[in-house]
C-alpha positions in Angstrom: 29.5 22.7 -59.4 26.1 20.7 -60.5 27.0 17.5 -58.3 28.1 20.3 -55.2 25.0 21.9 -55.9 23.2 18.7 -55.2 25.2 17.7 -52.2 24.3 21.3 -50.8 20.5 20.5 -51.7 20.7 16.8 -49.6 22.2 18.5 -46.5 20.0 20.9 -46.1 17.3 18.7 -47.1 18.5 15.9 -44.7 18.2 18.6 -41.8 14.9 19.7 -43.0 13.5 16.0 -42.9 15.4 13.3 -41.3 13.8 12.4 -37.7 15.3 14.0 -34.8 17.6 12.1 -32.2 18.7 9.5 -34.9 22.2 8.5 -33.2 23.0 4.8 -32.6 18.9 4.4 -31.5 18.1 3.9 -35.5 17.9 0.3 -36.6 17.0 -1.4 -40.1 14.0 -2.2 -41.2 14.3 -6.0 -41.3 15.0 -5.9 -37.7 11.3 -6.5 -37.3 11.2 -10.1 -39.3 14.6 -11.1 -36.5 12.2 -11.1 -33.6 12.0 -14.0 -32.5 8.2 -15.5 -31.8 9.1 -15.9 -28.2 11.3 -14.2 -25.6 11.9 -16.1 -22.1 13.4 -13.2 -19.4 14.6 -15.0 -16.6 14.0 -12.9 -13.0 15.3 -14.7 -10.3 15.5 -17.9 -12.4 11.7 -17.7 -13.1 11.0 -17.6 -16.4 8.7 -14.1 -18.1 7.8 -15.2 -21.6 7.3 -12.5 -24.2 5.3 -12.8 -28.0 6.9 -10.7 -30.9 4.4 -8.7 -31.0 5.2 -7.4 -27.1 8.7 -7.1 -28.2 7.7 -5.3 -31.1 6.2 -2.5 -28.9 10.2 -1.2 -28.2 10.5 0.2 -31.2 8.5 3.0 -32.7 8.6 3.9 -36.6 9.2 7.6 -37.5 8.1 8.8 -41.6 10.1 11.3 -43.2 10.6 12.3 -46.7 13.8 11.6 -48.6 15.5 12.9 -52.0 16.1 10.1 -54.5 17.1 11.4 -57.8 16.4 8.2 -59.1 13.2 8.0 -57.9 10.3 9.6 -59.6 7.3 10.7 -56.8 3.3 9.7 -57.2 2.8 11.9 -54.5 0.3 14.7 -55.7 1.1 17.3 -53.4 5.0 17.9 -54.3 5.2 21.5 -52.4 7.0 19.7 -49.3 8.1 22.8 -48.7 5.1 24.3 -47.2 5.5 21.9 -44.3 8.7 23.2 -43.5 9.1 26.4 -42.0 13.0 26.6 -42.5 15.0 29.2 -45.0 17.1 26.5 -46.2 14.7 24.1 -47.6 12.8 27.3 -49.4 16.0 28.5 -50.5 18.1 25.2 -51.5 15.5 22.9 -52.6 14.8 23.7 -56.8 11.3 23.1 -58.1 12.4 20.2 -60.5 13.6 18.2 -57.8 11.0 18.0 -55.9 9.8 15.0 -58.4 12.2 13.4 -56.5 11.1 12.7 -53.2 10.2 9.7 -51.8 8.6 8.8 -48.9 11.0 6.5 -46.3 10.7 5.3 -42.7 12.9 4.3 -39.9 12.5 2.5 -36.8 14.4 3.4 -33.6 14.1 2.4 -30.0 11.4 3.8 -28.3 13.1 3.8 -24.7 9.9 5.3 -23.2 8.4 2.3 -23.8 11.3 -0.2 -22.6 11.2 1.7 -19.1 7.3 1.4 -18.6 7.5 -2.4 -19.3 10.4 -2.9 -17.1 8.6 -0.8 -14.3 5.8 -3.1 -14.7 7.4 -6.2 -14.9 8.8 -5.4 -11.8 5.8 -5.1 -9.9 4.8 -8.5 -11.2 8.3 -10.3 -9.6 9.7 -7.9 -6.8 9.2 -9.6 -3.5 9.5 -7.4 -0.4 11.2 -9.4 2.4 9.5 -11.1 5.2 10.8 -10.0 9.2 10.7 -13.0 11.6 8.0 -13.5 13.9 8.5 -13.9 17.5 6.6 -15.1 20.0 6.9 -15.9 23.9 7.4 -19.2 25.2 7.8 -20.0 28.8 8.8 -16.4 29.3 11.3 -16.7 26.8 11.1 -15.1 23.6 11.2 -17.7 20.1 10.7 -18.2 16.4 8.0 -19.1 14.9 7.8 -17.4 11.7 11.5 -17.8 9.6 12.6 -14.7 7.8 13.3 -14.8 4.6 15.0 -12.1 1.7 13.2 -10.6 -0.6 13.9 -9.7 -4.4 14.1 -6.6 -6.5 14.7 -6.4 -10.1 17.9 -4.1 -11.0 15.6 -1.6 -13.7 18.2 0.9 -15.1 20.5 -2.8 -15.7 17.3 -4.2 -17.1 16.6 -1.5 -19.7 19.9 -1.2 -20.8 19.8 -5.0 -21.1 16.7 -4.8 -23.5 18.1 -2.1 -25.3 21.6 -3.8 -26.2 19.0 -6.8 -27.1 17.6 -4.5 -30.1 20.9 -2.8 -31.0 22.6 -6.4 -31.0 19.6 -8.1 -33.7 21.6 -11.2 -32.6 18.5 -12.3 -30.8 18.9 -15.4 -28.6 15.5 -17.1 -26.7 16.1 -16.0 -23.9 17.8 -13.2 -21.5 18.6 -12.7 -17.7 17.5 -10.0 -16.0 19.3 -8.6 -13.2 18.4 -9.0 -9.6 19.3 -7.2 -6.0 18.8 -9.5 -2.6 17.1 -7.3 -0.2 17.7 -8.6 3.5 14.8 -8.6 5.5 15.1 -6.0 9.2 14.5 -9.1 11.9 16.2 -12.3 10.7 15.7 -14.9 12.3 18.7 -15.0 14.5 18.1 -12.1 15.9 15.6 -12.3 19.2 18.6 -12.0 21.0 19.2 -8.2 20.2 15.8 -6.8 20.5 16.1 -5.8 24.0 12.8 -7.8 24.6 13.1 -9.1 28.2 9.8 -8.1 30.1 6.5 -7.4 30.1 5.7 -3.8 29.6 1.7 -3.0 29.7 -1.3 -5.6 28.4 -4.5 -4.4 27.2 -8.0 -6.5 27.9 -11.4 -6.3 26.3 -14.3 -8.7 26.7 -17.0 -9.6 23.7 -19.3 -11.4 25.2 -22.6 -11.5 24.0 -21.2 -11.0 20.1 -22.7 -12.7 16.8 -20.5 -15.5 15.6 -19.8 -13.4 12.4 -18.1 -10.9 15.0 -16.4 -13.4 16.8 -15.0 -14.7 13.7 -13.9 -11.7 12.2 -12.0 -11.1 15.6 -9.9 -13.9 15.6 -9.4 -13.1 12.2 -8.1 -9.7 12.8 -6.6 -10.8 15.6 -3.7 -13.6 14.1 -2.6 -10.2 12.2 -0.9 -8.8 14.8 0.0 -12.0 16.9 4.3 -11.4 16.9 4.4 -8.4 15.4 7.5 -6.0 16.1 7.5 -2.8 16.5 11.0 -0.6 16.2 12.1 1.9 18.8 11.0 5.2 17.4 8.9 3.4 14.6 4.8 4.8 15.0 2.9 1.8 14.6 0.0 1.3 12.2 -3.2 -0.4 13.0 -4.6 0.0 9.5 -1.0 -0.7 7.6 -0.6 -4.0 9.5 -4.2 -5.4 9.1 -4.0 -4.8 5.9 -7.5 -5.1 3.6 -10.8 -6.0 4.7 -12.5 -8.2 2.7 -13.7 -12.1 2.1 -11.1 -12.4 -0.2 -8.8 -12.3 3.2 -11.1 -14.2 5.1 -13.4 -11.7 6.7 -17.5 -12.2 7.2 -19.6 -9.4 7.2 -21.2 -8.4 10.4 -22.0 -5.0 11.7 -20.1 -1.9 11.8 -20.7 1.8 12.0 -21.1 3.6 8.5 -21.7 7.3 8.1 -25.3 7.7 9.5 -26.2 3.4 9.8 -25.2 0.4 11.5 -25.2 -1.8 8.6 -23.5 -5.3 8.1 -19.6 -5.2 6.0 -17.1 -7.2 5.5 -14.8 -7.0 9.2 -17.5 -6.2 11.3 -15.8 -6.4 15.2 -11.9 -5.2 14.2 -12.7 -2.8 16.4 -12.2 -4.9 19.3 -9.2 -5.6 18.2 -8.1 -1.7 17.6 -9.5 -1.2 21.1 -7.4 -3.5 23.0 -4.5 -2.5 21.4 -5.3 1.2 22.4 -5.4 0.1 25.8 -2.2 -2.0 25.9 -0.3 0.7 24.5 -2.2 3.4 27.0 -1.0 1.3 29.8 2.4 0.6 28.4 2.8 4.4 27.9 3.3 4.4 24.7 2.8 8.0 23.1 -0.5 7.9 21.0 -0.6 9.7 17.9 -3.5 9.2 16.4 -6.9 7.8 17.6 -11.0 8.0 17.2 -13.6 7.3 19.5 -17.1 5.4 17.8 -20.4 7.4 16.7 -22.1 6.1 19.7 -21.4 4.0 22.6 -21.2 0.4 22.0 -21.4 -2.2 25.0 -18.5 -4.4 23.9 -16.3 -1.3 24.5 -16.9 -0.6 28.6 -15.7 0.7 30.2 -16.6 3.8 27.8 -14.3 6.6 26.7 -11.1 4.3 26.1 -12.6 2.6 22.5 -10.4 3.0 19.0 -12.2 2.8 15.7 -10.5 2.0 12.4 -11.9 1.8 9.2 -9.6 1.2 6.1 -8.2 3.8 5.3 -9.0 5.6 8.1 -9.7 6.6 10.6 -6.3 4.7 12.2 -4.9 3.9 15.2 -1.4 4.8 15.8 0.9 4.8 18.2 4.6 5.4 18.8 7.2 2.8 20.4 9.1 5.5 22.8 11.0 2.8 24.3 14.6 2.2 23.8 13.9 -1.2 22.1 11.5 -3.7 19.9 8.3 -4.2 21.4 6.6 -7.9 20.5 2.9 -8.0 20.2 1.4 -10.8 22.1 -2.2 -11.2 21.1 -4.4 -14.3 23.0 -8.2 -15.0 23.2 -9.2 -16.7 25.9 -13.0 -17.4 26.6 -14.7 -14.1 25.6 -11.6 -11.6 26.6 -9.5 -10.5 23.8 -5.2 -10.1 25.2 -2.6 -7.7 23.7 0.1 -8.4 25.4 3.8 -6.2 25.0 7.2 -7.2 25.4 9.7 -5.1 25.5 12.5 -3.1 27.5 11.9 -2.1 31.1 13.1 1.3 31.7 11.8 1.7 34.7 8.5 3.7 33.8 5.0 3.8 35.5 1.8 4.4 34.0 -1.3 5.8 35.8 -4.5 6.0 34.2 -7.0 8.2 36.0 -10.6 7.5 34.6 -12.5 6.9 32.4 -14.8 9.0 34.0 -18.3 9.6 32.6 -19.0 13.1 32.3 -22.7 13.7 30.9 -24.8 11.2 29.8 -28.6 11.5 28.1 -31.4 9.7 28.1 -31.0 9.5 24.5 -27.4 7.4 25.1 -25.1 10.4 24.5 -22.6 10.8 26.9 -19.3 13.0 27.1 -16.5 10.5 28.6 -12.7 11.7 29.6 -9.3 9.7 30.8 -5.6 10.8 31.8 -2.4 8.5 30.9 0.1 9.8 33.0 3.9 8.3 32.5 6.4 9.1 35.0 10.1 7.9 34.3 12.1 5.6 36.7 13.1 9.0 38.8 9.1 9.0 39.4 9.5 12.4 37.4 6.4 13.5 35.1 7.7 13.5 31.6 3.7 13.3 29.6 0.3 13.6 30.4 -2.3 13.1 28.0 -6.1 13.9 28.1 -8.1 11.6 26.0 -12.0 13.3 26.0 -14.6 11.0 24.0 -18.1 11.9 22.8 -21.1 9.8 21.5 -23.8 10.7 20.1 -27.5 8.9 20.7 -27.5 5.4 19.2 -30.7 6.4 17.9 -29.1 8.5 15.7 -27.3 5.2 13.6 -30.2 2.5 13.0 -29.7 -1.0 12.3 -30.8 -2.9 9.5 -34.8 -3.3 10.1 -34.8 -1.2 13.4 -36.9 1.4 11.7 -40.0 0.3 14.5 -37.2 -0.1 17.0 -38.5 1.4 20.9 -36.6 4.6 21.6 -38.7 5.3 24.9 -40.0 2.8 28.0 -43.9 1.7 27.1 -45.7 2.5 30.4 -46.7 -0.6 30.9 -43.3 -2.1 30.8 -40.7 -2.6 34.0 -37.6 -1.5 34.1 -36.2 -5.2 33.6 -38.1 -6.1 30.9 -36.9 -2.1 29.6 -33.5 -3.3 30.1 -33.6 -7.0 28.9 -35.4 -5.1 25.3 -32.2 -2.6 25.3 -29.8 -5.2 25.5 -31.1 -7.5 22.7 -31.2 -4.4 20.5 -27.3 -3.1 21.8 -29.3 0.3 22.7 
């Protein structure tokens, strides 16, 4: 009865103490002196190394208190009881025993852990897959950017992988990871199905008279979206495709339009870019879902009232390719005119643009501007017509850097062409 008094005692005590979720997860202590020093993974045949110390991060140690009846406690506060609420431990568990208890620990995987590594090791070695890049050449369209697949590391396999690694303790140096091939949307063999055959609108804008820090950061900009595709149905992205702004990707600071200042950034003059695109896609009538005009009017933009700005991440401008196939992005600079160009299919529809047409302008520089795109299918049938109002405030109202003394009005003794001539060098 004494030694099934005792087994009673353990059960109970065992329920009262023992970590919770102990299943096949719990692993011996010495598991920690089989680590090895280093742990190559292998993703994609690239090796990830690992120090024990990383590894050791997997497992997590859980405390709990144990009865040993050969075991004699130095803990001073023997009551354990009191930090268990349950009858059975109050009930089962005789004074005199409880000289026997000694403090234990076990070490289990810690699968939180193994999940958030994986995820991040992930980010460091998945490779999205690159489209080809088209371009047109003698009115035919070609390759000149190959496509190629991209990778994805497998991370349910992965984790289950790391934790058969633990369970195993027959460490080895090194471990595969599992991979998935991810085929990229336009290979390279495939400007033959995009149902690019013509030319469907182009869009023009002229710079003249820009900084060379603007003129650089539109070429710049502009190589981004020379043979880009665009998907039948897809909405396309001015902001996604440029991508970020900064001299880390090449970009010169130069003047843009910041809340209430025109102050120099990195990117100064995408806008041009943004703007011709607009119009090529105005004139290609394309559906426009999203698009801002500037503060104020800005002379590299006439005619007025048919500008896009863009600032990352927004404002954007988007669009959305209602043909029935790809459209390739041409984009060209010749002299001071910026191209975009769009190839695509020819259904047969016309675009008319009525305007822009000015419709109040200050002496301060405000002015209220307004254009139609009207796009009429191959029947000559109506089927959109969109209104596209613009307003600007005074120029006045965004200084530039030192134009604190800046003229706002004529001096009397000035003429008009030495008015005009002092406007122009100061983009008023």
């Amino acid at each position: 009865m004494q030694t099934r008094k005792y087994i009673l005692i353990a059960y109970f005590f065992t329920l009262a103490f023992w970590p919770g979720n102990i299943s096949a997860q719990i692993l011996p202590a010495e598991i920690l002196e089989k680590i090895p020093t280093d742990l190559n993974l292998i993703v994609n045949g690239a090796p990830y190394s690992l120090t024990k110390s990383e590894i050791s991060t997997w497992l997590k140690e859980k405390n709990y208190l144990a009865f040993d009846s050969k075991y004699f406690s130095e803990i001073e506060n023997i009551n354990f009881c009191q930090y268990e609420k349950s009858l059975e431990c109050r009930l089962s568990f005789p004074y005199e025993n409880q000289k026997h208890i000694k403090k234990k620990y076990t070490l289990s995987i810690n699968t939180d852990a193994i999940e958030n590594f994986t995820r991040d090791l992930a980010r460091k070695t998945n490779k999205d897959p690159l489209d080809a890049k088209f371009e047109i050449t003698d009115g035919r369209v070609s390759v000149f950017a190959l496509s190629s697949p991209g990778i994805k590391l497998d991370e349910e396999k992965s984790v289950q992988i790391l934790r058969d690694f633990l369970l195993a303790q027959n460490f080895s140096a090194s471990l595969d990871l599992p991979t998935q091939k991810i085929q990229p949307e336009i290979s390279s063999d495939s400007q033959n199905n995009l149902g690019i055959t013509s030319l469907i609108g182009t869009g023009k804008s002229n710079f003249a008279g820009s900084p060379k820090n603007r003129i650089f950061n539109i070429n710049v900009a502009t190589k981004r979206f020379n043979g880009v595709l665009i998907k039948s149905e897809e909405e396309f992205s001015f902001v996604k495709i440029l991508g970020e702004v900064d001299g880390e990707h090449g970009y010169l600071p130069e003047l843009v339009i910041k809340h209430d200042k025109t102050e120099p950034e990195f990117g100064g003059g995408i806008c041009q870019v943004s703007t011709t695109a607009f119009r090529a896609a105005i004139n290609s009538g394309l559906e426009i879902t999203a698009r801002r005009n500037h503060a104020y009017p800005v002379s590299y933009y006439n005619p007025q009232g048919m500008d896009a700005t863009v600032y990352v991440p927004l404002p954007d401008l988007r669009f959305k390719n209602n043909t029935p196939g790809h459209i390739l992005i041409e984009t060209k600079i010749e002299g001071k005119e910026l191209i975009f160009n769009f190839y695509g299919t020819n259904d047969g529809r016309k675009t008319n643009v009525i305007g822009p047409t000015v419709l109040e302008k200050k002496p301060d520089g405000s002015l209220k501007t307004t254009f139609t795109q009207q796009v009429f299918d191959k029947n000559e049938k109506l089927i959109r017509e969109d209104v596209f109002n613009s307003a600007y405030d005074s120029p006045n109202k965004y200084p530039h850097p030192g134009a604190e003394n800046t003229l706002t009005e004529k001096p009397k003794d000035w003429s008009d062409k030495e008015w005009r001539r002092y406007k122009s060098e100061h983009n008023m």
